[in-house]
C-alpha positions in Angstrom: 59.6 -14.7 26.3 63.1 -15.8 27.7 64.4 -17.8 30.4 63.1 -15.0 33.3 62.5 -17.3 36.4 61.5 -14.5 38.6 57.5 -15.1 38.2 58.6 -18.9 38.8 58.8 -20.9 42.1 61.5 -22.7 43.1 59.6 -24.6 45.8 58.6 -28.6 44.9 55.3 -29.4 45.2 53.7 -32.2 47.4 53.9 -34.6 44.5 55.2 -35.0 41.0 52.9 -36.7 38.1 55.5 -39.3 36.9 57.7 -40.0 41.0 55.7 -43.3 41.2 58.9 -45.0 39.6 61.6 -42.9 41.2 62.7 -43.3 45.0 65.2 -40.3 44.9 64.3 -36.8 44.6 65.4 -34.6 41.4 68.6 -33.3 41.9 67.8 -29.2 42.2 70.1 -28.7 39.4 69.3 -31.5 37.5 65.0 -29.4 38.1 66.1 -25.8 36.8 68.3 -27.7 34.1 65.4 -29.5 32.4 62.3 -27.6 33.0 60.9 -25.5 30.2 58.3 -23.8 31.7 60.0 -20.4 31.9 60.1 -20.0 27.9 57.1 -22.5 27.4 54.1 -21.0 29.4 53.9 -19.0 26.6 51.7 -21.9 25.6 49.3 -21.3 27.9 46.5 -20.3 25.7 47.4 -23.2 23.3 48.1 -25.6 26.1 44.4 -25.0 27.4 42.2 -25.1 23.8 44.1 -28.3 23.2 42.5 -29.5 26.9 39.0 -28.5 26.8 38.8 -29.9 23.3 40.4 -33.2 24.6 37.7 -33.2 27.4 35.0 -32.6 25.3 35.9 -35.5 23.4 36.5 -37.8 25.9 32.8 -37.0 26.9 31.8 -37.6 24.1 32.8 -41.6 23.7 32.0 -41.6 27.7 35.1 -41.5 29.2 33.8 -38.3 31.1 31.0 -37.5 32.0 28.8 -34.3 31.1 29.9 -33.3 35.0 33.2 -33.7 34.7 33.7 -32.5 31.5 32.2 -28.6 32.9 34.0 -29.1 35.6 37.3 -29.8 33.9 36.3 -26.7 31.2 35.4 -24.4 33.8 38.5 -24.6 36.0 40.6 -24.1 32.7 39.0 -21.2 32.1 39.4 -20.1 35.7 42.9 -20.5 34.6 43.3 -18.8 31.4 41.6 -15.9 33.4 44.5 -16.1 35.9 47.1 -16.3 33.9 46.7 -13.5 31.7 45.8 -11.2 34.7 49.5 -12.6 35.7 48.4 -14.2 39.1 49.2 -17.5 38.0 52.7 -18.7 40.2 54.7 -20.9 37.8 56.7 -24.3 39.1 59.9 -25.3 38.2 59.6 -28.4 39.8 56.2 -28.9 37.7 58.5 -28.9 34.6 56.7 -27.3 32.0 53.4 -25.6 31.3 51.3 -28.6 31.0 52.0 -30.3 34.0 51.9 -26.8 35.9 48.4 -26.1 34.4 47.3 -29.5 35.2 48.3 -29.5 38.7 46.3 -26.1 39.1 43.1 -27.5 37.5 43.4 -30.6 40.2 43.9 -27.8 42.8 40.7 -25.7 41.8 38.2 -28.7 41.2 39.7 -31.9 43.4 40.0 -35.5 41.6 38.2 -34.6 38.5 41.3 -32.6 37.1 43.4 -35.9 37.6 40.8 -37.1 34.6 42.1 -34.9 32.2 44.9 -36.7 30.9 43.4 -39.6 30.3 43.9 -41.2 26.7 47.1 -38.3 26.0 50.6 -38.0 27.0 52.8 -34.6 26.9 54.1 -36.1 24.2 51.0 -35.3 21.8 50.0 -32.8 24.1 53.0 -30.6 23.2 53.5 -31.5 19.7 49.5 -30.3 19.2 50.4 -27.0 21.5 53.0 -26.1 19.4 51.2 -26.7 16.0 48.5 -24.5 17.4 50.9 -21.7 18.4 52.1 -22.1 14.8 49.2 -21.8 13.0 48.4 -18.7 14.9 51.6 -16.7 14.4 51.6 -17.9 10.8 48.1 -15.8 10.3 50.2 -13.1 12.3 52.9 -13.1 9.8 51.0 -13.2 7.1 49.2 -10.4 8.0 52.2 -8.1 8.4 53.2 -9.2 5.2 50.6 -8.2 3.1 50.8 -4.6 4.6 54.4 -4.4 4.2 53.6 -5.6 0.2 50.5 -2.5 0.4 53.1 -0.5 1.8 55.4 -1.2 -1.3 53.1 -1.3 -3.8 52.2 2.5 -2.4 55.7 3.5 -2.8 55.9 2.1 -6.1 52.9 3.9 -7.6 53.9 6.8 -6.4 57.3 6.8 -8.0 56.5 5.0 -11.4 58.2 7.7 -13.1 61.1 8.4 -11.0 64.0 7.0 -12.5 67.2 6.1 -10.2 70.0 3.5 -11.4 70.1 -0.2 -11.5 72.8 -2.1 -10.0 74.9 -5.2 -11.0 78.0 -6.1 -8.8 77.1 -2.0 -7.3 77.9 -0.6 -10.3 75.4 1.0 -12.6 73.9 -0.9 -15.5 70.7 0.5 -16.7 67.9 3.1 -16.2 65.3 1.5 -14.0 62.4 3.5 -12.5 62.0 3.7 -8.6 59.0 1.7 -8.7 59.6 -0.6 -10.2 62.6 -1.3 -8.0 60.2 -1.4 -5.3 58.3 -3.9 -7.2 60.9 -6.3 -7.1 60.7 -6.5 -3.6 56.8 -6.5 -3.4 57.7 -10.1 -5.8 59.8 -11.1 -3.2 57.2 -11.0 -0.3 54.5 -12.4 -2.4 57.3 -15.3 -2.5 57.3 -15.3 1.2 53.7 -14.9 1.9 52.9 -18.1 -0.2 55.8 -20.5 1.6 54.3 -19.0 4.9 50.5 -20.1 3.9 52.1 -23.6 2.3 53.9 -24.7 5.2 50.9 -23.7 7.4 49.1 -26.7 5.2 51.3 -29.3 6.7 51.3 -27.8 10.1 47.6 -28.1 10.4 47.8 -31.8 10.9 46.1 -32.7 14.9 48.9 -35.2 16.6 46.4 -35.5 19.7 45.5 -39.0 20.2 49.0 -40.5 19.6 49.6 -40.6 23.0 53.4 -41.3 24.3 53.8 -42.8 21.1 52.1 -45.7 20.2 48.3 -44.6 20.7 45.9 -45.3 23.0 43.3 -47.7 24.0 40.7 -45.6 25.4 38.0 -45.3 22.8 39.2 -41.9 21.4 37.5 -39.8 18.5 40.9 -38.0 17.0 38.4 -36.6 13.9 36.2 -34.8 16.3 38.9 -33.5 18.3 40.6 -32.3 15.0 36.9 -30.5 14.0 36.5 -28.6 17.6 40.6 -27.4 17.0 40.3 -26.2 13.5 42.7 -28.7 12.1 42.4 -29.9 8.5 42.8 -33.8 9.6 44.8 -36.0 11.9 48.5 -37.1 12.0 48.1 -40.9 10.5 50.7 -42.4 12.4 51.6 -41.8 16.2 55.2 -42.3 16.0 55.7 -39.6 13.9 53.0 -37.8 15.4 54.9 -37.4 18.8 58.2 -37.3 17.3 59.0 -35.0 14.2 59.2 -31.3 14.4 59.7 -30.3 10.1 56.8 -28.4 10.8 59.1 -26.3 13.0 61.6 -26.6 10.4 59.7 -25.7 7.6 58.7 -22.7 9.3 61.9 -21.5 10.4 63.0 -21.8 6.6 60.0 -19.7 5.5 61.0 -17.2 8.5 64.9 -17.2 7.3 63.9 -16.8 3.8 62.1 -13.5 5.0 64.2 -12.3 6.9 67.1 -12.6 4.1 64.7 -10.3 2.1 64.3 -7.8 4.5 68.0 -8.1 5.2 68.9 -7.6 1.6 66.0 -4.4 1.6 67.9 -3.3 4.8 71.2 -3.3 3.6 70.3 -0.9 0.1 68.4 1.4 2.3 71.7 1.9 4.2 73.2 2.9 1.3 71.1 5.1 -0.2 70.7 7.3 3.0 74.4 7.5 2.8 75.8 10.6 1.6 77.7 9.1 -0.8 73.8 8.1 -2.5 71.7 9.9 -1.0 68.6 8.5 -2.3 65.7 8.5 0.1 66.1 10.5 3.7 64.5 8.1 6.1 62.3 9.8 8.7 63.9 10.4 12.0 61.6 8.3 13.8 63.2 5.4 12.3 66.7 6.5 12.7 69.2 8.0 16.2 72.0 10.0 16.3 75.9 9.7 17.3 77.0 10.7 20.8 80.0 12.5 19.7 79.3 13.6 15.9 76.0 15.9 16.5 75.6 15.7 12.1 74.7 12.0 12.1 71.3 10.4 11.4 71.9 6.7 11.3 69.5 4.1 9.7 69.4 2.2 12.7 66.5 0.0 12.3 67.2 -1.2 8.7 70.9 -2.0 10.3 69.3 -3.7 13.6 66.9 -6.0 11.0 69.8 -6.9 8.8 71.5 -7.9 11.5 68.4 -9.7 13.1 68.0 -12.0 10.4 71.5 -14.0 11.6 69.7 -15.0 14.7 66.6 -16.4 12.5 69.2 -18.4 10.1 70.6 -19.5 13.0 67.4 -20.6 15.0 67.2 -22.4 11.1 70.3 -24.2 11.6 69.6 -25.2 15.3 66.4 -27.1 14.2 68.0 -28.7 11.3 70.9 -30.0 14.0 68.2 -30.8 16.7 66.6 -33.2 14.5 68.9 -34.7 12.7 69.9 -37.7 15.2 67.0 -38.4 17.1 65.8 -41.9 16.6 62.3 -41.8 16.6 60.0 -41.1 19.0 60.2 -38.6 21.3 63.0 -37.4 23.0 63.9 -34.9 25.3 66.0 -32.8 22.8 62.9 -31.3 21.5 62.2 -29.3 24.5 64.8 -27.3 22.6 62.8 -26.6 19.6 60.7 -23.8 21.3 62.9 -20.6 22.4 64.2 -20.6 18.7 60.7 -20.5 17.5 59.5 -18.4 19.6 62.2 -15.9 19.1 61.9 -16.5 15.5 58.5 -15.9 14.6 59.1 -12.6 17.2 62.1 -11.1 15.4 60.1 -11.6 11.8 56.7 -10.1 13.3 58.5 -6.9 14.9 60.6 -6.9 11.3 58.1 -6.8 9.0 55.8 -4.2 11.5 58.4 -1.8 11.7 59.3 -2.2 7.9 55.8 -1.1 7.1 55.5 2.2 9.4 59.0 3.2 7.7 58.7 2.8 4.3 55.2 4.5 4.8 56.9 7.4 5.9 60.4 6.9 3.2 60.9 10.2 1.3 62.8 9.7 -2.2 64.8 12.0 -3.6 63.9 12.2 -7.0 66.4 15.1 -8.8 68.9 13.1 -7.1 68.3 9.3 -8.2 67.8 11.4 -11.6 71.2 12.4 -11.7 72.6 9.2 -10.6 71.3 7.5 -13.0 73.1 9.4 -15.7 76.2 8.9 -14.6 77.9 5.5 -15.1 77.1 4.8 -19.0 73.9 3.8 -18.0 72.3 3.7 -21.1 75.4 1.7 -22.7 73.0 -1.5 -23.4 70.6 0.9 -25.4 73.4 2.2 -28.2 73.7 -1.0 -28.6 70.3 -1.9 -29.6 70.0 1.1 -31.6 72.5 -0.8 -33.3 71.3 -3.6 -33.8 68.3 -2.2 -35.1 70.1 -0.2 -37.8 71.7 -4.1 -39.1 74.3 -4.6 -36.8 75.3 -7.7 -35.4 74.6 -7.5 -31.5 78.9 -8.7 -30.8 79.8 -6.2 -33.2 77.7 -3.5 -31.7 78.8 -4.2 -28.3 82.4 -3.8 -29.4 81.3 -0.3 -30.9 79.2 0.6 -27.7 83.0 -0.4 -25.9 84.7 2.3 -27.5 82.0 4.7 -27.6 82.5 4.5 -23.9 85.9 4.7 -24.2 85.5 8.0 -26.1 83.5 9.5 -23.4 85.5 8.4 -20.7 88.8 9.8 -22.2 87.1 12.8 -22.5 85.2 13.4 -19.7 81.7 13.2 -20.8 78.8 11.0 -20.8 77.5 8.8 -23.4 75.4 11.9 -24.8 77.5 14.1 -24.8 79.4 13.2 -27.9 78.9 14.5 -31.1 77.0 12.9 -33.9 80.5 12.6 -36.2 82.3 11.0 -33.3 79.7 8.0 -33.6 80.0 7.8 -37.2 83.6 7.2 -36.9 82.6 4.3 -35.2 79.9 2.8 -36.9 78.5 4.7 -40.0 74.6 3.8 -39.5 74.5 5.9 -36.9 72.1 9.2 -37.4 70.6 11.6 -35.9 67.7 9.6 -34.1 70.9 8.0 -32.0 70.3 10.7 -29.4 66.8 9.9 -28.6 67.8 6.6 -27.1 70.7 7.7 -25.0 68.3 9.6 -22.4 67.0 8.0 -19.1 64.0 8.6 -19.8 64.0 6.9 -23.5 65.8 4.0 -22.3 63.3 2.8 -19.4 59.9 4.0 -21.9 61.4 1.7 -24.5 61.5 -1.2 -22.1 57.5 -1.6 -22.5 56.6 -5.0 -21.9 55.3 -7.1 -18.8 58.0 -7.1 -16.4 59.8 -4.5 -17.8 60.6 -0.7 -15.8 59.0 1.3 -18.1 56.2 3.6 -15.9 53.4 2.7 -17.8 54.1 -1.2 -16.8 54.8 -0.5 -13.3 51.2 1.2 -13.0 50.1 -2.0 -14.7 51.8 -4.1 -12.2 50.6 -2.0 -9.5 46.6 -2.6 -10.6 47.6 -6.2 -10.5 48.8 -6.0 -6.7 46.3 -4.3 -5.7 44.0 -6.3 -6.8 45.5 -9.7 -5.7 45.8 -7.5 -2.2 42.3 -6.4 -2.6 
């Protein structure tokens, strides 16, 4: 959600919670310049389970009654209703989603609703909101994840055997099979998925009860509060309760670590529908066209997601800056935390969605990754093995591997295509057998070992993904 005011009034209400102290209005700028509550309604869900579980509590040590606690539950959910049927009329002059739902509830059911914030400030009230909202799109994201890694792990199975190029610096190195590439990037997202779930551990902390800052003295029950809103246990101290958002931090940095990932993904799959590659084709409901050149089919979303994952680095950076001179508690400047989360967490959900449905629906060109992967000397590393093998020292073998290359290049040919004498010339153990390790094929079967491209250990790692998937 962004800053669109037009479901928001600009009209101030009779009253404001906090004018007691204050015998001049808000200025009107000074209003629309601090109020949240056209990015932060979004809350509204959160805002409202962190209320009914704060008047259930507060009837339970008797600071409600049984009465006013239905009452207060009721209208909330008379709310709720409201608001997601979009008949709910936002104030600016209210500030931000909690004091606007509040000042409804008060509206619907009299002097009861006043009751509600008894024993909690905005301060904890917020900081619990947001932890909420957290935890929630942090199930979201994990979700997507682990189809995007099914996704990959499909891909990957289903081109064990091809073989394609491998890459250091973009130039070609070795024989690697296609699925195993994939692999690599499956590794990747388990990476992801586990900083995701680990940072939710700290996030699950309930900073209700802190109050403004330095608790309360209404006879609160913070555990049971914690119990009714699924958190794992309560903030221990209400400074930092109110005040710190690394939780926001941390996930950012989980979401920015993703997003470089799929950034990295994004920018090889721009390449290899090039022309110049032409690896996989991309299906065309993934890709547009040019308005002037009627042959192009460009990889549009790939492009758009590598280019989305600057504005999640970025929303990284604005947290770290946010926070790093506030004395504690609270202050105002973390009103500012939200619209980079919130566009965060979007741009990593829609990434890693649309990511899925494409790679789903990815065709690889096998004859011509083949090919490729034949060109560039590629199996350079395993001549010199061979070598090695045969008694060789590995420095010497690799000078004799140089000039091999050398050979071929002079001459136009591939690694292969030498003849037997011209490899004696250079090193005399050399037989026969030395053409059975310079295909593409030989070179990635021989690399048989966990972690290694060879088909039959991609299939291997497959079974293990899917069964950690499972």
């Amino acid at each position: 959600m962004t800053r669109d005011d037009s479901d928001i009034s600009l009209a101030a209400p009779a009253e404001k919670p906090w004018q007691g102290r204050f015998t001049e209005p808000t200025d009107a700028f000074v209003e629309a310049f601090t109020a949240s509550v056209g990015f932060d309604q979004r809350l509204f869900r959160h805002d409202i389970a962190g209320s009914v579980a704060h008047a259930t509590m507060l009837a339970s040590v008797g600071v409600l009654s049984d009465a006013e606690r239905d009452a207060i539950i009721a209208g909330l959910e008379s709310i709720q209703v409201d608001i997601e049927a979009g008949r709910m009329r936002w104030s600016i002059a209210l500030e931000d989603v909690h004091m606007n739902i509040e000042a409804e509830l008060t509206s619907r059911i009299g002097e009861t609703g006043k009751k509600l914030h008894t024993g909690r400030s905005r301060n904890d009230q917020v900081a619990t909101d947001i932890r909420l909202y957290l935890r929630e799109e942090t199930d979201a994201i994990v979700a997507e994840l682990r189809r995007l890694q099914q996704a990959l792990v499909n891909v990957a199975e289903r081109e064990a055997d091809t073989i394609m190029p491998g890459f250091t610096h973009l130039q070609t190195a070795q024989p690697v099979t296609f699925g195993h590439h994939m692999l690599a990037w499956y590794e990747m997202l388990v990476r992801d998925e586990e900083r995701f779930i680990d940072c939710r551990k700290r996030m699950n902390r309930l900073p209700l009860g802190a109050a403004a800052l330095a608790g309360t003295t209404f006879p609160i029950d913070r555990h049971f509060t914690a119990k009714l809103l699924g958190f794992d246990g309560v903030a221990e101290n209400s400074l930092d309760a109110v005040s710190d958002r690394d939780f926001v931090t941390e996930m950012l940095s989980a979401c920015a670590l993703c997003m470089g990932h799929l950034s990295r993904f994004s920018e090889e799959l721009v390449l290899w529908c090039s022309s110049q590659f032409d690896f996989v084709e991309l299906s065309d409901s993934f890709c547009t066209g040019s308005s002037i050149m009627p042959q192009k089919k460009n990889p549009d979303v790939p492009e758009l997601i590598r280019g989305k994952s600057a504005r999640v680095t970025g929303a990284l950076v604005t947290m770290l800056m946010l926070m790093k001179g506030q004395p504690l508690a609270y202050n105002k400047d973390n009103q500012e935390d939200k619209e980079p989360i919130f566009d965060a967490v979007d741009t990593v959900r829609g990434s890693l969605h649309i990511y899925t449905e494409m790679l789903s629906a990815m065709q690889v060109k096998r004859a011509n990754t083949h090919e490729a992967a034949q060109r560039g000397f590629s199996t350079a590393t395993d001549l010199a093995d061979y070598l090695v093998r045969k008694g060789v020292a590995f420095r010497d073998a690799h000078e004799v591997v140089g000039k091999a290359v050398r050979t071929a290049i002079d001459s136009d040919r591939a690694l292969h295509e030498l003849e037997l004498r011209e490899f004696q010339t250079l090193a005399e153990v050399v037989s026969q057998d030395v053409f059975s390790v310079l295909t593409v094929e030989g070179s990635v079967a021989a690399r048989d070992h966990i972690g290694g491209t060879a088909p039959a250990q991609v299939r291997a790692a497959v079974q293990r993904a899917r069964t950690r998937l499972a």
